[in-house]
N, C-alpha and C positions, 0 to 999 in steps of 0.2 A: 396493418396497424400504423397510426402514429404515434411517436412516440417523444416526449421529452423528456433529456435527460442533464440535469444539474450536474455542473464539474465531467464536462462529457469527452475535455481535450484531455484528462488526466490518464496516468499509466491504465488503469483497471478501466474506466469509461468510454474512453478511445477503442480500445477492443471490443467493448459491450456495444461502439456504434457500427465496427465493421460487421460484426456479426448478425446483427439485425437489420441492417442494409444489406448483406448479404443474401439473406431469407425474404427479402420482398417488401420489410417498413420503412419508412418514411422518419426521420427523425431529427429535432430542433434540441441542438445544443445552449445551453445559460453556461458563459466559463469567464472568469475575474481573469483568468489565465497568473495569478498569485502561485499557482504550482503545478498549473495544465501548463501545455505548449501546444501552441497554434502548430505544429509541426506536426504533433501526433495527428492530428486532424484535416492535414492541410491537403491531402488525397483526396478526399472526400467531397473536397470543395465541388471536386470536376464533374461530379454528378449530378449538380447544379441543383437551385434554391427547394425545387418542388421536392426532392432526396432529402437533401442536407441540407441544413441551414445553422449557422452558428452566429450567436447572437455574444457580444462581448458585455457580458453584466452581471453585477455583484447578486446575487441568490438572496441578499439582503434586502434587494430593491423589490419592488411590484414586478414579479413574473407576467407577463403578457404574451400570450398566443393567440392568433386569430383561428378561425376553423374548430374541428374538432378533431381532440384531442383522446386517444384511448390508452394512453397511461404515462403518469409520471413516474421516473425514475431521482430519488436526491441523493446523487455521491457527492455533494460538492461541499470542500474540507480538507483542509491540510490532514497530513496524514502519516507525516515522519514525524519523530522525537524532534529534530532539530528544525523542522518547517512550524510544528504548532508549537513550539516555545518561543519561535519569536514570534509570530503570531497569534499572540495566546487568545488576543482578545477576538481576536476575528476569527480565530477558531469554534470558540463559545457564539459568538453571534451565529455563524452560519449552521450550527446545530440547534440553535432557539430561532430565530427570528427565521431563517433560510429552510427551516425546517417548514414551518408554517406556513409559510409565502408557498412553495412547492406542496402543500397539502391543500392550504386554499386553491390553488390551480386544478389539482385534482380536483375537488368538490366539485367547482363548477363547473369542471366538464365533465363530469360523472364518472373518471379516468382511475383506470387502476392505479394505485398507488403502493412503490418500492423504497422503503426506505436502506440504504444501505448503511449499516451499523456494522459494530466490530469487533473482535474478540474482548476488548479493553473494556468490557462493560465487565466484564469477569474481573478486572485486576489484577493483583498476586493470587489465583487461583486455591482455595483450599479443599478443593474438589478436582481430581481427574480421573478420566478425562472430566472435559467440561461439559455439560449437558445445559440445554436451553431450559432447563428449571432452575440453575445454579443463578439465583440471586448475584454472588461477587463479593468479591473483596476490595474495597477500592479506596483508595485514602481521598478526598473527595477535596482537598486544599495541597492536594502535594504537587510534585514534579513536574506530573503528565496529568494531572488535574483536568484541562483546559478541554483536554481532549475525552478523557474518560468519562467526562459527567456531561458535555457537551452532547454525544452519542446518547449515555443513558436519560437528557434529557426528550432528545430527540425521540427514541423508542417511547418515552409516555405521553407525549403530546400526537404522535401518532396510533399511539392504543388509546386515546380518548376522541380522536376525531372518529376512527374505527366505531367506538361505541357508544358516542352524543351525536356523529354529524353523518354516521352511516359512508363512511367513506371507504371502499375493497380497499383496506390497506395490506401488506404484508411486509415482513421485517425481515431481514436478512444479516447475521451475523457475519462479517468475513474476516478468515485468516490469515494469516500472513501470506503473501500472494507473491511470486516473483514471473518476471518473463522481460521481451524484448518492450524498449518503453520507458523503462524504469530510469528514474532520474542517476544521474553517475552520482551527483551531491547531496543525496536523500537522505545521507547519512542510517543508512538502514543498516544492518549486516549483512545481509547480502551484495548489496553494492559499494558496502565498503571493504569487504573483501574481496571483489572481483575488482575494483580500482587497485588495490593496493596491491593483488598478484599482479595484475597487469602492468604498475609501475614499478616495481621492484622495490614496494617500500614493504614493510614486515607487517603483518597481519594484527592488525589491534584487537585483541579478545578482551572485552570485559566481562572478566569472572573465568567463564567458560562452560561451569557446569548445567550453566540453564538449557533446559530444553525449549527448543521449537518445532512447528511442524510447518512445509512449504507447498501451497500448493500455485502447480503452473497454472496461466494465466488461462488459458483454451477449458480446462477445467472449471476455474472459477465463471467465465463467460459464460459454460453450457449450465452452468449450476442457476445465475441470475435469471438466464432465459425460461427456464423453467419454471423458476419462482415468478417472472410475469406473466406467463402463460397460464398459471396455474390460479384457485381461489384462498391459495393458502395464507392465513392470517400470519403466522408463527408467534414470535421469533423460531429462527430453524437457523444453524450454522453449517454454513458452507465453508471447508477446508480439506487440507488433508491429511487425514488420521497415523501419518507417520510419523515419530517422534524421533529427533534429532539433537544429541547434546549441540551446543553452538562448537565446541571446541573440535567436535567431530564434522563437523560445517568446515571450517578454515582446512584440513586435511582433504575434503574432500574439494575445493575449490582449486585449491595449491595443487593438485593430482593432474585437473581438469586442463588447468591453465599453462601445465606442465612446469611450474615454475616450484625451488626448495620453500619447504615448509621453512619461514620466517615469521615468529609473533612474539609480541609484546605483550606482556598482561598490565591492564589497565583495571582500576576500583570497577564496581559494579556501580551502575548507576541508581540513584533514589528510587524507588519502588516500582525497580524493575521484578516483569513477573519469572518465578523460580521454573516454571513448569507452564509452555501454552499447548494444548493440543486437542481436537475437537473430540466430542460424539457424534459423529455423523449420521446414526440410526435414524435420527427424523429423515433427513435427507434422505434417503436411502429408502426409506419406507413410501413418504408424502409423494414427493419428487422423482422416484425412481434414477436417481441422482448419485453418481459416487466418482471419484478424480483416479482418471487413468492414467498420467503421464509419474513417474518413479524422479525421487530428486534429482538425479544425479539428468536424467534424463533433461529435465526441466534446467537444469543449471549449463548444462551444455548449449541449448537455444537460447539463453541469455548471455553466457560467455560470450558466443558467437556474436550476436547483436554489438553486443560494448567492443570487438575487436574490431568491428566493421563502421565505428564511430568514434574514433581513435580523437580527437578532438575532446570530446565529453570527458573524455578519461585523463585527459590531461589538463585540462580545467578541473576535473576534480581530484586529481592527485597534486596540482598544483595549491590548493588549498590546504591538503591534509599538509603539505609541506612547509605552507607559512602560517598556517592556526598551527598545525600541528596536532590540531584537533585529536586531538584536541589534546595538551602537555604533552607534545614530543616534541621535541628539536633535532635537527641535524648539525652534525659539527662533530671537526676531530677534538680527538680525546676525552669525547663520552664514551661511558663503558659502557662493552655489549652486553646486552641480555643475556643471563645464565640460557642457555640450548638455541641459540638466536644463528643462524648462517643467514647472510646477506646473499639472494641472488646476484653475480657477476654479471649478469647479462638480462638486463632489465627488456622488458616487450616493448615498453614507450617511456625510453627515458626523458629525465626531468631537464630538458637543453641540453645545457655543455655540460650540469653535474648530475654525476649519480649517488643515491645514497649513501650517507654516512653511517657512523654510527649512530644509536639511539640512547635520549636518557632521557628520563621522567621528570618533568619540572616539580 
C-alpha cells in the first residue's frame, strides 16, 4: 500500500509510519512541523524517497501527490490543551479546511480515507462509558472550543463526503494515548508528571478526582491499522477501557520514577471532562481489536524514553519553573503545601538551584 498521512512526524503519526513501513507500505508524510518534529521522523528518512517521503506543508494548502495513492490518513492538529489554545485559530482551520484538502486527495485517488478524531467530541461526558452513539456534551464557545468542534466539524464533513461523494471513509475516535515521543512540554498530564517527578518539582494535580483512561501507543497503532485495513465506516473509539482517577496517575508515576509523592493542587480547569473512558465493544467486535499493554506497564516505556532524553526534560521543567505554569513560583518563605515533602535529590536538577518552596499566585 501507499499511504498518506497528514501530521505524520507527530507523537501518535510517527508510530503509525514505523509500523506500516514495517509491514511492507510505502508512505508520504504532509507536517507544518507546528507540533511534529522532524526528529520523530528523521530515521526514516534513510529509507529513501521511494519508502518515505516527507513533505514540509500546512494540511491547509493544496495536498498534492503524484502516482497512486491507496489511503489517506488526517492526524494533522494540535492536540494538547496548551498547543490548540495558542493556536486556536489554526486548530479550527486544520480540522475544516485540512480536513477537506486530505478528503479531496482521497477522492481523487479513489483512497481509503481515516480520519482521526478524538474523545473531545464527547466533552464533559454524561454518558459512561462513552459509546460511539453518545452525541456529547460540549460547550461549543468555551475553553477547549477550538479543539472540540474543530474534530466534530471534521467528523461531518467526512460522513457527508462518505455519503454525497462516495468516498470509503472511516472515523476513528482516539483516547488518550501515551508512549515514547511524547512532547516533554505538551502540557498533558502525563508528561507533566513525568517532568515534574523527573525534576524534582511537585506534581501539579488539577482537581484530582477526574478520571481518565491511557492507552500505550503500540496499542493505539495496531488499533488504526486495522481501521485502514478494514471497510469500516464508524465512528468506533479506540482506547483503553481502564479507568484511572488523575490523582491515582501522580502516585503511580512518583512509585515508577522512584521519586516522594510531592503535589500541589491547582483549580480544575474550564470545562474539563469529569469522567473520559471508552466503550470499546465496537472495536472489539468490528476490528477484532482490544489494547494489551496495562498502565503502569505503558508508563514505564515512557519513563524510560524521557530518562534517556534528559535535555527535553529540562527544557520543560525549566519552563514550569519560570511560567510556573502555571501560578507556582519558587522562592524562600512560601509556604508548603499542607502533605507536600520536597524530594532532596532531584533526577535532573534545575542548574545550580533546587526547588524551593511552593505558593499559588
Amino acid at each position: 500500500m501507499r499511504v498518506v498521512i497528514t501530521g505524520g512526524a507527530g507523537f501518535v503519526g510517527s508510530h503509525l509510519c514505523d509500523a506500516l513501513i514495517a509491514r511492507g507500505d510505502r508512505v508520504v508524510v504532509f507536517d507544518n512541523f507546528s507540533t511534529g518534529r522532524p526528529d520523530n521522523v528523521e530515521h526514516l528518512l534513510e529509507r529513501g524517497p521511494q519508502v518515505f517521503w516527507l513533505d514540509e506543508r500546512d494540511v491547509c494548502d493544496d495536498l498534492y501527490v503524484p502516482g497512486n495513492v491507496d489511503a489517506v490518513i488526517h492526524m494533522a492538529s494540535p492536540a494538547s490543551p496548551p498547543a490548540y489554545t495558542k493556536l486556536a485559530i489554526e486548530t479550527l482551520r486544520a480540522g475544516s479546511l485540512g480536513t477537506e484538502n486530505a478528503l479531496k486527495l482521497a477522492a481523487r485517488k479513489s483512497a481509503r480515507f481515516i480520519l482521526a478524531s478524538t474523545s473531545e467530541v464527547y466533552g464533559d461526558p454524561l454518558e459512561h462509558p462513552q459509546m460511539e452513539s453518545y452525541w456529547g456534551n460540549v460547550n461549543p464557545i468555551g475553553a477547549r472550543s477550538m479543539y472540540d468542534e474543530s474534530k466534530r466539524y471534521a467528523e461531518a464533513i467526512t460522513a457527508a463526503y462518505y455519503r454525497d461523494r462516495g468516498v470509503n471513509a472511516g472515523i476513528v475516535r482516539i483516547f488518550n494515548t501515551v508512549g515514547p515521543r511524547m512532547r516533554a512540554d505538551d502540557g498533558r498530564v502525563v508528561t507533566n508528571f513525568i517532568v515534574q517527578a523527573l525534576s524534582g518539582l511537585p506534581l501539579t494535580v488539577y482537581g484530582g478526582n477526574q478520571t481518565r483512561s491511557f492507552c500505550y501507543i503500540s496499542d493505539m497503532v495496531d488499533g488504526l491499522v486495522k481501521m485502514i485495513d478494514s471497510g469500516i465506516t464508524g465512528p468506533i473509539n479506540i482506547g483503553n477501557n481502564s479507568e484511572f482517577k488523575i490523582s491515582e496517575l501522580a502516585r503511580i508515576v512518583a512509585r515508577i520514577t522512584g521519586t516522594k509523592l510531592w503535589t500541589v493542587q491547582c483549580p480544575v480547569p474550564p470545562d474539563d471532562p469529569r469522567r473520559r473512558c471508552p466503550d470499546i465493544s465496537m472495536a472489539a467486535r468490528a476490528l477484532d481489536w482490544r489494547p494489551k499493554v496495562a498502565l503502569e506497564q505503558g508508563l514505564r516505556q515512557t519513563i524510560k524514553w524521557f530518562r534517556e532524553h534528559p535535555l527535553e526534560v529540562r527544557r520543560a521543567a525549566r519552563q514550569w519553573d519560570a511560567a510556573g505554569d502555571k501560578r507556582w513560583l519558587w522562592g524562600k518563605g512560601a509556604p508548603v503545601p499542607v502533605g507536600s515533602v520536597p524530594d532532596p535529590d532531584p533526577i535532573y536538577p534545575l542548574g545550580d538551584r533546587t526547588p524551593g518552596r511552593a505558593e499559588q499566585l
